[in-house]
N, C-alpha and C positions, 0 to 999 in steps of 0.2 A: 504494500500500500504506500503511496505516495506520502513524500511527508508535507504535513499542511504550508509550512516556509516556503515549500517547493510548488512557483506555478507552473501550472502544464496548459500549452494554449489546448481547447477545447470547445464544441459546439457554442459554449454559454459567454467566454472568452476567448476570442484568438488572439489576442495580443495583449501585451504589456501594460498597454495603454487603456483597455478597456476593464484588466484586472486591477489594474489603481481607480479607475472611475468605479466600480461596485464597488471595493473597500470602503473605498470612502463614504459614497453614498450612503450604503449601509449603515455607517457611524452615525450619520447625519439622520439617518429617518429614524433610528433606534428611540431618541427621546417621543419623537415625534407619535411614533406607532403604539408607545406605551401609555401616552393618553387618549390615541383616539380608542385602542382597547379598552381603554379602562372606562370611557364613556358608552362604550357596547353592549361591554357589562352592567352598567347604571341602567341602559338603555332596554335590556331583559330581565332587568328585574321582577318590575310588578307583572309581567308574564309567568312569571313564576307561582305569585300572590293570587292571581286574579285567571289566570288562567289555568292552574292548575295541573295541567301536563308538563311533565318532570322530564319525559320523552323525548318532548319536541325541542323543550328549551335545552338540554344536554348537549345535541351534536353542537350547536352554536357556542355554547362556554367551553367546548371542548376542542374546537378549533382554533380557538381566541385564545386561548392559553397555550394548544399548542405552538402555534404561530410565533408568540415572544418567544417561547421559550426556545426552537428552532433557529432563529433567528437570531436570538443572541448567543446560543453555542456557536454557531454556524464558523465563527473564525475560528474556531479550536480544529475541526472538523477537516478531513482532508478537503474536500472537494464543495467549499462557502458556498460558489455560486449554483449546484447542484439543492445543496440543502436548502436556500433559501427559496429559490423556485416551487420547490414540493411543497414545500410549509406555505407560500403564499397562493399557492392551487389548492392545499389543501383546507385552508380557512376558506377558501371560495367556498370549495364541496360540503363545508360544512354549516355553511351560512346558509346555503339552498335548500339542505337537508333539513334544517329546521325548520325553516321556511313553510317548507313542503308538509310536516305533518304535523304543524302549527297550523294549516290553512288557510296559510298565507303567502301564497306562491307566487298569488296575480297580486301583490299588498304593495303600496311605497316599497314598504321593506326588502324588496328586491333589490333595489339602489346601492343597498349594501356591499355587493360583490363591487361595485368601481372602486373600493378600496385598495383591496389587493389589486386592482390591474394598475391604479394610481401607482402601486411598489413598483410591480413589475416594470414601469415606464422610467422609472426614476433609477434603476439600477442598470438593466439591460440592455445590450443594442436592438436594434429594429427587429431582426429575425427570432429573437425570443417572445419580444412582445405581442408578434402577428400572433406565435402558436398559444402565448397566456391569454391574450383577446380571443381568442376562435374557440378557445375550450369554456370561456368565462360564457360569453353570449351563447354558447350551446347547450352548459349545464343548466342556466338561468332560463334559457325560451322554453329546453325539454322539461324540469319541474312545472311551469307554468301550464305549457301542453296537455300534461301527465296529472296535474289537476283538473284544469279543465279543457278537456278535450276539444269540445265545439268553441274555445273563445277567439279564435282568428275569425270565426264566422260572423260571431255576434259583437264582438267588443276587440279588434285587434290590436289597437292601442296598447293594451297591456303587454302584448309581445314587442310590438315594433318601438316602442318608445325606452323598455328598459335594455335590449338590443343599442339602440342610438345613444344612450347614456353609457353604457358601456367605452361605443367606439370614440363616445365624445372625447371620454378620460384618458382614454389611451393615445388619442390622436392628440390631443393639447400635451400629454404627457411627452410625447412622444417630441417635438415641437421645442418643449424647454429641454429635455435629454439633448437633443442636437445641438441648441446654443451651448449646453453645458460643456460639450465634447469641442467645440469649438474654441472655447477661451481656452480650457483645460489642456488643449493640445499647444496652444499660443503660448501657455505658462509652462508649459512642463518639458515642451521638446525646443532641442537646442535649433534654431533656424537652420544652419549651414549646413549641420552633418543628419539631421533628422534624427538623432540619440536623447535617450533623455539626460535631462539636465542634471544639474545640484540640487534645486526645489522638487525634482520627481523622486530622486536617492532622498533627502531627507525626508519624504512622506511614505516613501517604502519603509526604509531602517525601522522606523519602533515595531512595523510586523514582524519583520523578521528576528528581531531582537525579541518579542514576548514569545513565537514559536521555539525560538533557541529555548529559550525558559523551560519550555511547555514537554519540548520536544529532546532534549541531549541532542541532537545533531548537530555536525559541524558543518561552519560556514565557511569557506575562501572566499579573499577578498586580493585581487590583482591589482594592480595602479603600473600602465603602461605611459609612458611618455617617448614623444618623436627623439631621435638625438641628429642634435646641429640644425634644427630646424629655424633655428632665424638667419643661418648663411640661405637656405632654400628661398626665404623670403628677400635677404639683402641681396640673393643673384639673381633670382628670376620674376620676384615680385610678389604683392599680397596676394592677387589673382590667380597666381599656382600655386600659393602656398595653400590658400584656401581652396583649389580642387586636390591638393594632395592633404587634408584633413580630409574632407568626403571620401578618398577613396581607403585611407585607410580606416574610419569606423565602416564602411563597406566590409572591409576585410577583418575586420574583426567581429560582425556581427552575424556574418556569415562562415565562422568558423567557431563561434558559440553553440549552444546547446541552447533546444527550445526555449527551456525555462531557468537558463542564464538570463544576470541582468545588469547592461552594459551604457554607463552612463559619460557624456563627456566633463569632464572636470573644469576645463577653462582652459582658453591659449589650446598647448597641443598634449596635455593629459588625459588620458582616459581611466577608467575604473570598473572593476567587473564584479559583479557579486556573484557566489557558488554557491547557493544554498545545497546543504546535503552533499558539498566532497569534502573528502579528508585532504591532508596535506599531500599526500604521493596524488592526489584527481591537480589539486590546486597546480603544483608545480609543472604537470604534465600538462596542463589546458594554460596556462602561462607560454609551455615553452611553444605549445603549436600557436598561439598567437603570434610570437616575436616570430618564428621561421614560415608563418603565412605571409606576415608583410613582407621578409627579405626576401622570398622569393616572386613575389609581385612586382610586375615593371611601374610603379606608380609615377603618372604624366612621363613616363621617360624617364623616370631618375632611379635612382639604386637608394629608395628610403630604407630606415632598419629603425629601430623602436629600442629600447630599455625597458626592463620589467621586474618589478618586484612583486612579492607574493605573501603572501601568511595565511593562516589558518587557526580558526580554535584546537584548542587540545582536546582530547575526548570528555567529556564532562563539563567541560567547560561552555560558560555561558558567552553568546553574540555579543559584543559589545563594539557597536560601527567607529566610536572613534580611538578605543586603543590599539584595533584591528588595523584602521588605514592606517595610523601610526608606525604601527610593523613593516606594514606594507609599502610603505615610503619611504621609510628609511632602506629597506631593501632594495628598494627602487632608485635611492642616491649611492645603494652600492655597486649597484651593477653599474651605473654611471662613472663611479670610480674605478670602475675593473676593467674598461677599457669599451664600453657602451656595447649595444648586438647583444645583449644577453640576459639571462634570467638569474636572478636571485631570492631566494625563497627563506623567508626566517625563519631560522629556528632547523631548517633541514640540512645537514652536513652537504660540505663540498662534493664529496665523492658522490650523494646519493643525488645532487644537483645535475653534475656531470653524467650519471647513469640515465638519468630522464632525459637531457638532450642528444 
């Protein structure tokens, strides 16, 4: 099983950039969900009083509960955006369910379900959303149906309207989701090289730092830098210098692992997070870095890169800034040891030299 530190792109997120946007979001709606809950509950109470079926009003408190609770494990959890999706379908399924044999299928109380699809809009990209809409307005019209059979004949409103409130949610939802993914992309990714920035690394690290907690796994942390790269600039210009930063995070994000996470530092620094390698993974994904760019013709020139490396010890907890500390200081040794090369703290010479 995956370790939860470790993202893996997947149906729910393909990218980096979408797995920081649910993080986050999550965070953000967690206060939020736990009062509109807690008004749901207010809100079925005197159902309980006054209508007496214990029945009906059950699946509903028992979706509403499960729901937070799913939800707030959900970051402990290998696979967050899997588990929040179920928990946010399955408080739908249970909000219709009571609905339904409360006899109140065709009731306002239908409106209910644009809840969860409001989440669903607010976390996920578009392709999630179609399939939580298409399940949400299907559960909600076949309850209605399924109660009253003949009410498309006589009164269809009750169908076509909490249908259209559905799509209304999802589609406004859907609407602020894209502004959201638009600045977020403007804040977080470096312009020149398309890598994420500083401000994307500092909003990742506390996850991976509370997973390290949570989890014993180790993390590698790389810190590569160009060597001699301000003669490239004083010979041939900013203009090459900056197509030879794009082609090397090219080259290094393309010799990364899926759910590696490769951020650019400033000027011609780069940075690589390992969630789940040890030190012999860190060193050896180090050195194929440094010998993918040297043997790359980048604009024509013979570029070569420096690299330094660390890793936690086993038991040992993430911690991002004594880690790049390691990491940088390794990375001013290989600078001293004559540049083109990897240096790994904390790993003997010899077992350096056996990995390249």
């Amino acid at each position: 099983m995956a370790s939860p530190a470790t993202f893996r792109r997947s149906w729910f997120c393909r990218d980096e950039l979408e797995h920081q946007r649910f993080m986050d979001m999550n965070a953000r709606l967690l206060p939020v969900n736990t009062k509109v809950m807690a008004l749901v509950l207010v809100a079925i109470f005197p159902a309980i009083f006054f209508g007496g079926d214990l029945r009906s009003v059950g699946p509903a408190v028992f979706g509403v509960l499960l729901f937070g609770a799913l939800q707030r494990a959900a970051i402990r959890l290998p696979n967050p955006q899997v588990v929040c999706f179920v928990a946010l379908l399955g408080a739908t399924t249970m909000i219709v369910i009571a609905l339904y044999f409360y006899g109140a299928a065709d009731s306002p109380g239908m409106a209910l379900v644009a809840w969860p699809v409001a989440g669903i809009a607010g976390r996920y990209a578009r392709r999630v959303l179609v399939v939580g809409t298409a399940y949400t307005c299907a559960i909600a019209a076949g309850a209605i149906l399924l109660a009253e059979p003949g009410i498309l004949g006589t009164d269809p409103l009750h169908v076509t309207l909490i249908v259209t409130a559905i799509i209304a949610s999802a589609s406004v939802g859907a609407v602020l989701r894209d502004s959201d993914i638009d600045n977020r992309g403007a804040a977080i990714l470096d312009p020149l090289t398309g890598m994420l920035n500083r401000h994307a690394l500092n909003t990742r690290v506390p996850e991976i730092e509370e997973q390290s907690r949570l989890t014993g796994r180790p993390v590698g942390v790389i810190v590569a830098d160009l060597d001699h790269f301000k003669s490239v600039n004083d010979t041939y210009g900013h203009g090459t210098g900056d197509a030879v930063l794009r082609d090397v995070a090219y080259v290094l994000r393309r010799e990364l692992r899926a759910y590696d996470l490769a951020y650019r530092m400033g000027g011609e620094e780069f940075a690589v997070l390992l969630p789940g390698a040890s030190i012999v993974e860190t060193g050896q994904m180090a050195e194929r870095l440094r010998a993918a760019v040297a043997s790359d013709q980048i604009e024509g020139l013979d570029i070569r890169i420096s690299v330094g490396a660390a890793c936690t010890a086993p038991g040992e907890e993430f911690a991002w800034k004594s880690l790049f500390e390691r990491a940088d200081a390794a990375l001013y040794e290989a600078k001293r040891g004559g540049r083109n090369r990897v240096v790994v703290a904390g790993q003997p010479a010899a077992a350096q030299a056996a990995a390249a």
